[in-house]
C-alpha positions as CSV (number, residue, x, y, z in Angstrom):
1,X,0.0,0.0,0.0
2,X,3.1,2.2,1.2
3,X,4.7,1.7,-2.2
4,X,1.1,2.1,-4.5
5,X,1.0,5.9,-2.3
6,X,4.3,6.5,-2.8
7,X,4.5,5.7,-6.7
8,X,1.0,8.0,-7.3
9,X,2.5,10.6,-5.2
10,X,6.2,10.3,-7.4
11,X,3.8,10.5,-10.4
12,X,1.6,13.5,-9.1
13,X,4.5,15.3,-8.7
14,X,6.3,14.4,-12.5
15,X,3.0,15.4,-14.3
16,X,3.3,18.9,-12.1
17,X,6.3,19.4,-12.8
18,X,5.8,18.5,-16.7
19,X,2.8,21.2,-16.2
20,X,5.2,23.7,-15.2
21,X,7.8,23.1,-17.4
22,X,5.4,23.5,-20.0
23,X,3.8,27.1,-18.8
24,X,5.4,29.4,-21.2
25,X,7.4,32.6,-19.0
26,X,6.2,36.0,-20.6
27,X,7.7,37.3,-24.1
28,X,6.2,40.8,-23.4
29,X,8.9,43.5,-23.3
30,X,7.4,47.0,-22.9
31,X,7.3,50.1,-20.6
32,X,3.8,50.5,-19.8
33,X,4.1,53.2,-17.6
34,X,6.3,55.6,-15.4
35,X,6.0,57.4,-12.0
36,X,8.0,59.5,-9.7
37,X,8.0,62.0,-6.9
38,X,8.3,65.0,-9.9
39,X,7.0,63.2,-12.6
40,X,3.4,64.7,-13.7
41,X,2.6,62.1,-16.8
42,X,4.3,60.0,-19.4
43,X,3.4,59.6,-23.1
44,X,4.1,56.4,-24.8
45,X,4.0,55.9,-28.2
46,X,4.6,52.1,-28.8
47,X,5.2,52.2,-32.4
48,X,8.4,54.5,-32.5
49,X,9.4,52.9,-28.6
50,X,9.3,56.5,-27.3
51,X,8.4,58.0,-23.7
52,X,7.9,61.8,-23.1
53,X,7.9,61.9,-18.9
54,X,6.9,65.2,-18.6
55,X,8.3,66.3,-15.2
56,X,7.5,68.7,-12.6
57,X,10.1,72.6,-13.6
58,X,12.3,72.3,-10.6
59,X,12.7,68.9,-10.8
60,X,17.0,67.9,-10.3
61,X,18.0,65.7,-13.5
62,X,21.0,64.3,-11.7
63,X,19.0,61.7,-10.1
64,X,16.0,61.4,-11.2
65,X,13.1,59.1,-9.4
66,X,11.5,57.2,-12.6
67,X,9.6,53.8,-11.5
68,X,9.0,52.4,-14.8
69,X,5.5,49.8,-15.0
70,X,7.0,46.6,-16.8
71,X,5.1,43.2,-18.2
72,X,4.9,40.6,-15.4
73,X,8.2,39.0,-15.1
74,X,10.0,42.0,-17.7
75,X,13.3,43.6,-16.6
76,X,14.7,47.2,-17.6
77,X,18.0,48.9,-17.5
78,X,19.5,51.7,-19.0
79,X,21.8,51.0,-22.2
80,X,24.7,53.0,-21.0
81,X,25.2,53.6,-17.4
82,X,25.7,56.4,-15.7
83,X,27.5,57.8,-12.4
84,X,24.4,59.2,-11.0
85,X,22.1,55.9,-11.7
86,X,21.0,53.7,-8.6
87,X,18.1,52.8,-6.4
88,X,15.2,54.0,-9.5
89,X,17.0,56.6,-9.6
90,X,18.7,58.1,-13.0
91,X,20.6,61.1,-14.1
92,X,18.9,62.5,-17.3
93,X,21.7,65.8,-16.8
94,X,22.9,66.0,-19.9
95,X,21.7,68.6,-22.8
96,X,19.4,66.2,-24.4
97,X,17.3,65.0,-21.2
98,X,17.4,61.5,-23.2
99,X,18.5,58.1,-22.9
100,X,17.5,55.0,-24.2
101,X,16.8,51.7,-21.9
102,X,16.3,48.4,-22.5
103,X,13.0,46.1,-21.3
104,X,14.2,42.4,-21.0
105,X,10.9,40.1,-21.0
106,X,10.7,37.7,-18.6
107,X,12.0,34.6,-21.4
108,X,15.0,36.3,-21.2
109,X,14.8,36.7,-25.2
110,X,12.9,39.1,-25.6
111,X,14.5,42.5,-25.8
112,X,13.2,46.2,-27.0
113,X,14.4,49.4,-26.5
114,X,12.9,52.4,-25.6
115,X,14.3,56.2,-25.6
116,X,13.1,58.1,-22.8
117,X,12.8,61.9,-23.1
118,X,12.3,64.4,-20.0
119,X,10.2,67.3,-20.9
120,X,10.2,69.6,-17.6
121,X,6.8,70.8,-17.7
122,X,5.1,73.9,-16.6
123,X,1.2,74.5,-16.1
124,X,-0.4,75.8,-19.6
125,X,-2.2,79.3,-19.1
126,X,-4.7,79.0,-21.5
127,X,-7.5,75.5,-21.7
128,X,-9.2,75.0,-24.9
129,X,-10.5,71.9,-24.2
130,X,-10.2,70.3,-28.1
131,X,-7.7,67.2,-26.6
132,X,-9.1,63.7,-25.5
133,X,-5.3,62.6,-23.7
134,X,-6.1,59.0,-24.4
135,X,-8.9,55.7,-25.1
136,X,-11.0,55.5,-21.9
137,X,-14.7,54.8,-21.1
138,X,-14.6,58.0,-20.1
139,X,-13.3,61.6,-21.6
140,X,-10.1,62.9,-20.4
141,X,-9.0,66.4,-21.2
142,X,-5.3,67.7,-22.0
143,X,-3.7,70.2,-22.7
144,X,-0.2,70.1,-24.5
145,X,2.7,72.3,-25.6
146,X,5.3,70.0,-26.3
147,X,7.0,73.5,-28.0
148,X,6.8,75.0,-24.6
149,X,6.8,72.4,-22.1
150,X,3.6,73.0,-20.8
151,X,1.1,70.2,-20.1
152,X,-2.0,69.5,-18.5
153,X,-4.2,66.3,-18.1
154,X,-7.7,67.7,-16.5
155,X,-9.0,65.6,-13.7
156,X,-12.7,65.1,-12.8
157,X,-14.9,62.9,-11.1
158,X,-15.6,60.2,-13.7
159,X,-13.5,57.5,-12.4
160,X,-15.9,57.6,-9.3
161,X,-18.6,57.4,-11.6
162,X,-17.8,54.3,-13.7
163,X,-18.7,52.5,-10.4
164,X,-22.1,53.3,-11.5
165,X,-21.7,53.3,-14.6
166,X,-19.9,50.7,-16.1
167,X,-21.4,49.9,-19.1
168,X,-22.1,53.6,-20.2
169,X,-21.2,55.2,-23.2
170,X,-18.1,58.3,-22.6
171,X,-21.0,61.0,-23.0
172,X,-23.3,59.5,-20.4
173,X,-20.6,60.9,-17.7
174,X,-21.0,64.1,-15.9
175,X,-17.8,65.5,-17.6
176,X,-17.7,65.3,-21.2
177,X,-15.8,67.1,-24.4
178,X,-18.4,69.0,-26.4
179,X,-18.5,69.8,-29.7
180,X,-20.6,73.5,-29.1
181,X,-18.1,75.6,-28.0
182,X,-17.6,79.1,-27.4
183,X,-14.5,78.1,-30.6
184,X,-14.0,74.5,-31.4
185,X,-14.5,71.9,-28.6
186,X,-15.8,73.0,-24.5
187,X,-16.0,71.0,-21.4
188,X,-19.8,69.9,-20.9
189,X,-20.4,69.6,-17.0
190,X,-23.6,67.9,-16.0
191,X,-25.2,66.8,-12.7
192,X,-26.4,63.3,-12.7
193,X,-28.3,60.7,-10.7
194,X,-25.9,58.0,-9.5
195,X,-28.3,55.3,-9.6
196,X,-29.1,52.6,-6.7
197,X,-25.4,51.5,-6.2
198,X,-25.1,55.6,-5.6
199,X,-28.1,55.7,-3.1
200,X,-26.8,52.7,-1.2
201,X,-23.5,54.8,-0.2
202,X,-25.1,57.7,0.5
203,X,-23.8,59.6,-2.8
204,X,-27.3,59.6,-4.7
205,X,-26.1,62.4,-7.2
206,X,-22.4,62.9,-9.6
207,X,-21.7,66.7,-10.2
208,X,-19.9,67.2,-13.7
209,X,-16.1,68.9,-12.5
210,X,-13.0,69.4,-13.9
211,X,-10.1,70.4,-12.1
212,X,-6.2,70.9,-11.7
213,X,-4.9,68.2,-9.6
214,X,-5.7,64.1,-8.7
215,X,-9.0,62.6,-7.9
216,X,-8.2,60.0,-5.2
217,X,-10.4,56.6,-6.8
218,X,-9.7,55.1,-3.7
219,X,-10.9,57.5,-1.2
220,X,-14.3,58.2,-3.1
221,X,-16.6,55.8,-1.5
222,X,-15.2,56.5,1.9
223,X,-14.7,60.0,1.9
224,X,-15.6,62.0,-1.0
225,X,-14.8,65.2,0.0
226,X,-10.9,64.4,0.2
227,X,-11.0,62.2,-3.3
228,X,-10.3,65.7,-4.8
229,X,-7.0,67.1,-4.5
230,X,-6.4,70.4,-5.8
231,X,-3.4,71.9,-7.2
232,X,0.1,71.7,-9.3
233,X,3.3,73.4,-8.4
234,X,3.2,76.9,-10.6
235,X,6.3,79.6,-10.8
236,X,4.3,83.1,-11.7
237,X,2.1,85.8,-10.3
238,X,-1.6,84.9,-11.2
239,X,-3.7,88.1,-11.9
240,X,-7.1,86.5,-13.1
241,X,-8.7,83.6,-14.4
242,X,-10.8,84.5,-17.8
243,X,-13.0,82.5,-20.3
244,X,-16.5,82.0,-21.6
245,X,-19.7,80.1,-19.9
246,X,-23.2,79.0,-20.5
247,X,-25.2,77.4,-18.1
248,X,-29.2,76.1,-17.4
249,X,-30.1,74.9,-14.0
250,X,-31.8,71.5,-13.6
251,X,-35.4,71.6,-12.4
252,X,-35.5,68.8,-9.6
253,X,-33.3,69.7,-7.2
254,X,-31.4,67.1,-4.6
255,X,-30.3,67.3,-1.2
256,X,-29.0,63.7,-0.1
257,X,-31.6,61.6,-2.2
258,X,-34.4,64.2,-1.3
259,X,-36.2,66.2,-3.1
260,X,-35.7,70.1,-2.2
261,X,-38.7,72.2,-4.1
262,X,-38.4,75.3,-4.6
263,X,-34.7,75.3,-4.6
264,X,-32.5,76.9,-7.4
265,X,-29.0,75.0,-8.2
266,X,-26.2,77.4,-9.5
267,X,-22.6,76.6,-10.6
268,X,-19.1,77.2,-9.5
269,X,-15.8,78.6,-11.0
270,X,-12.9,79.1,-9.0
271,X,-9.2,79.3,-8.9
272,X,-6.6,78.9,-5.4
273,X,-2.9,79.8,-5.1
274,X,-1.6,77.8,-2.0
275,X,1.9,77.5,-0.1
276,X,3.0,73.8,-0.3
277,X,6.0,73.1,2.0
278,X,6.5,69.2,0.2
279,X,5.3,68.3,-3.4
280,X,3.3,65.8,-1.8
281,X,1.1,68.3,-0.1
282,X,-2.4,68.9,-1.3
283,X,-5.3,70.9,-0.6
284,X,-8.4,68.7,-1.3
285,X,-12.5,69.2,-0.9
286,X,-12.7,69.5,2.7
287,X,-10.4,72.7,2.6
288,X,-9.4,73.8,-0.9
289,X,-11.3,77.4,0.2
290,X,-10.5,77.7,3.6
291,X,-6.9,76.3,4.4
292,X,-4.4,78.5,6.6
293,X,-2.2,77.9,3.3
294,X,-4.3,79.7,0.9
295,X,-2.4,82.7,-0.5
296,X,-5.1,83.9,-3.3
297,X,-8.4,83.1,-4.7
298,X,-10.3,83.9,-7.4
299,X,-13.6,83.1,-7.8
300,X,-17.2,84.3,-9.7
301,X,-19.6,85.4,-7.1
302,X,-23.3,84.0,-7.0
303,X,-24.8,87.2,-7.9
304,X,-22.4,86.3,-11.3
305,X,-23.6,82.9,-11.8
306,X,-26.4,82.8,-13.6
307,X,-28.4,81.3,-16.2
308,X,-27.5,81.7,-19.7
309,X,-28.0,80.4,-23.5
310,X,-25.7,82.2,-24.5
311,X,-21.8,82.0,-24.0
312,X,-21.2,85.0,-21.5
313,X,-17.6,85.7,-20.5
314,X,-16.3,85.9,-16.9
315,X,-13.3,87.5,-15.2
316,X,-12.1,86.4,-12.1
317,X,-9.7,88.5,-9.9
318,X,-7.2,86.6,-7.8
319,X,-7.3,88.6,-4.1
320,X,-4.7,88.4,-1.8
321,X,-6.1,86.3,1.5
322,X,-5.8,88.5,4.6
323,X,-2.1,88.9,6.0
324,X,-0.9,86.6,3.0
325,X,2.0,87.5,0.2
326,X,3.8,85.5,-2.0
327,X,7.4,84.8,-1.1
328,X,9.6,85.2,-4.3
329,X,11.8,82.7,-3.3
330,X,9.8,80.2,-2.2
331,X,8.2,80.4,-5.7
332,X,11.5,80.1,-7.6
333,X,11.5,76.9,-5.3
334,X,8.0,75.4,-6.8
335,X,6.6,76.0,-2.9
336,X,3.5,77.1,-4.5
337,X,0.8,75.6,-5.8
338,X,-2.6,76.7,-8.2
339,X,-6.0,74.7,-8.6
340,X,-8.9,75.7,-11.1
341,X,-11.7,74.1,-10.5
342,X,-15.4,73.8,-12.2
343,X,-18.2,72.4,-11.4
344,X,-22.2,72.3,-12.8
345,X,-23.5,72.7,-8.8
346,X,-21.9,74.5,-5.9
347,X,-22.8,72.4,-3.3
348,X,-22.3,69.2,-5.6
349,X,-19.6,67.7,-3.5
350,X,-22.4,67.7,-0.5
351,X,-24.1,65.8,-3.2
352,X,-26.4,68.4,-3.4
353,X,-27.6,70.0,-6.6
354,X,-30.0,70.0,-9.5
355,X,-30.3,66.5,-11.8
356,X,-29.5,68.1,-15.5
357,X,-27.8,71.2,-14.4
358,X,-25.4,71.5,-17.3
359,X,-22.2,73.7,-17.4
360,X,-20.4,74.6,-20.8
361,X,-17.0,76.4,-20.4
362,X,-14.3,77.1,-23.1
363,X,-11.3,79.7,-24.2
364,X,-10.2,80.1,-19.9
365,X,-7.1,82.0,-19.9
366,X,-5.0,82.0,-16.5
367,X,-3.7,85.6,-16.7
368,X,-0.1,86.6,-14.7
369,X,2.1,88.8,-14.6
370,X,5.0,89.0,-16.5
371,X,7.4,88.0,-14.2
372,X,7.9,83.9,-15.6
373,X,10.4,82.2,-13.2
374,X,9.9,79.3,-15.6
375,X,12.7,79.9,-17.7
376,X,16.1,79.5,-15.5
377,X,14.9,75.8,-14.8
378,X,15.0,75.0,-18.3
C-alpha cells in the first residue's frame, strides 16, 4: 500500500512538474508606464518605442526618481550607465534630457528598446479643451505644448462614476468634451443621478467637475470630499482667471436623495494659489477654500452665476487672503501651488444639486504677470 502511495505521489509530482515546465514565461517586453516624486505624466507611443515623462520645472536631473511599469516577469536597465544611476534613480543631466533603456521580458529573449525623453513641464495658461489625452470609457481632457513644455491632463470625477456606470457610453458621464463651443470643442459639465449603487452609499447624485490636480479613486466611496485634490506646483504671479460660460439649471433639485422644491442649483468657478512646504502636499474638498495655506483666490460670485444660453464671459480677480504675500523665493523653489476648478453645482460635492444642471466652459485663460520664473529651470 506504502509503495502504490508513494509511486501515485512520485507520479503526481512528475506530471506537475511537466505542467510547469510547459507554462510558457512571458515574451512581453514593454514600458507600460512611469511614476516619480516630480513626474506629472508619461506619453508612450509604442510604435516609434518613445516615452515623453513630462516632469514637474524644478525637478534635479541628476538623479531622477523614474519607477517604470513593466510586463509581469520583464526587466529594464539603461543602455549605457551612468555615475548618478542607482536605487530608481537616473541622471537625465545632460543637454538632451534623453537616454534609451532596455526592457528584458521575462523569457529572457525578448529585448526592445525604448528612448526616454524628459520634458520639464510647466502649467499651460490658457484650456481650450479640443484634446481627449487617451482611449478611456470615459473623456479625459489635456492640454499640451510639447513647444513649450507645458502640459495638462484635466481631472474630474468620472473615475468615481464608472462605479455606477460601467457599461455607459463616454457621453453618459458628468464630464464630457463637447463639440458646441464658445471656438472649437468646450467641457460639458452635467449633474447626474448615480443610480441605486449611488443611493446605497449615501452619494445619490455625480456633479460634472474638472479640475487641476488628482482625484483620489480610492478614497471616493469613503470619503468624497478628500477624493479631490487640488493643485500643481506653478512659478508666476496669477492676476485672473478668464473665459466664456453657458449654463441652465436642472429643475429637480437634490439634497442627499431628497427632493428640495423650490430650490434653485447654480454653478461654480474658481481658482486657489496655495503654499505647499512638500510636493506631496495637497489641498483637497474639505479645505481647498479655507486652508491656513491659501495665498489667493479667485472666484465668480453667486450674484455672477447665472443662467445663460448664450456663451457669456467671466473674469475672475485673484485677491490676496488677509495677511498673506507671496514669497519670491519660495516660488522660484516650486513651494506654491494653483488649482482651477469647475463644477455644474456649488454644493455638488455635499451631493447636493439639480439633476441636469449643465455647465459649458471654453477659451479660460489663466492671466499673470509678467514675471515667468519658468525659464532658468529649463
Amino acid at each position: 500500500m506504502k509503495t502504490k502511495v508513494f509511486v501515485c505521489s512520485s507520479l503526481l509530482l512528475v506530471g506537475l512538474s511537466a505542467c510547469i515546465r510547459k507554462e510558457a514565461l512571458n515574451s512581453e517586453a514593454a514600458i507600460d508606464g512611469c511614476t516619480g516624486e516630480n513626474v506629472q505624466t508619461a506619453i508612450i507611443n509604442y510604435e516609434s518605442k518613445k516615452v515623453d515623462v513630462y516632469v514637474n520645472v524644478s525637478a534635479a536631473l541628476e538623479r531622477l526618481q523614474l519607477h517604470f511599469v513593466l510586463p509581469e516577469g520583464a526587466t529594464i536597465e539603461a543602455t549605457h550607465a551612468e555615475e548618478g544611476d542607482g536605487n530608481n534613480r537616473y541622471d537625465f543631466s545632460d543637454g538632451s534630457h534623453s537616454r534609451q533603456f532596455k526592457v528584458t521580458a521575462e523569457d529572457l529573449h525578448t529585448q526592445v528598446n525604448y528612448d526616454v525623453n524628459i520634458i520639464k513641464a510647466s502649467l499651460p495658461t490658457y484650456y481650450s479643451f479640443e484634446t481627449l489625452s487617451k482611449e478611456t470609457p470615459y473623456h479625459i481632457l489635456s492640454e499640451i505644448n510639447k513647444e513649450s513644455g507645458e502640459m495638462l491632463n484635466w481631472s474630474s470625477g468620472n473615475p468615481g462614476f464608472q462605479l455606477t456606470n460601467l457599461l455607459g457610453a463616454p457621453d453618459s458621464y458628468p464630464t464630457t468634451q463637447s463639440v458646441n463651443g464658445y471656438e472649437g470643442n468646450c467641457v460639458k459639465l452635467t449633474t447626474l443621478s448615480t443610480g441605486s449603487l449611488g443611493a446605497s452609499v449615501k452619494m445619490p447624485i455625480a456633479a460634472g467637475n474638472l479640475f487641476i490636480g488628482n482625484f483620489d479613486l480610492l478614497n471616493a466611496l469613503k470619503d468624497a470630499l478628500k477624493s479631490t485634490q487640488f493643485g500643481v506646483q506653478f512659478y508666476k504671479h496669477p492676476k485672473a482667471l478668464t473665459g466664456y460660460y453657458k449654463y441652465k439649471a436642472g429643475t429637480k433639485y437634490m439634497d442627499n436623495g431628497q427632493e428640495i422644491a423650490g430650490k434653485k442649483d447654480r454653478f461654480d468657478i474658481y481658482a486657489i494659489m496655495y503654499e505647499a512646504a512638500s510636493n506631496d502636499f495637497m489641498l483637497d474638498g474639505t479645505n481647498a477654500l479655507t486652508a491656513a495655506e491659501l495665498v489667493m483666490v479667485a472666484q465668480i460670485p453667486a450674484s455672477d452665476a447665472v443662467e445663460t444660453d448664450d456663451w457669456k464671459e467671466f473674469t475672475l480677480p485673484f485677491k490676496l487672503q488677509s495677511g498673506k504675500t507671496i514669497d519670491e523665493a519660495k516660488l522660484r523653489m516650486g513651494k506654491y501651488k494653483l488649482g482651477i476648478v469647475f463644477s455644474s453645482s456649488v454644493e455638488g460635492a455635499l451631493f447636493k444639486g439639480a439633476l441636469e444642471s449643465t455647465l459649458y466652459v471654453d477659451e479660460v485663460r489663466l492671466e499673470c504677470e509678467e514675471d515667468d520664473y519658468v525659464d532658468e529651470y529649463k
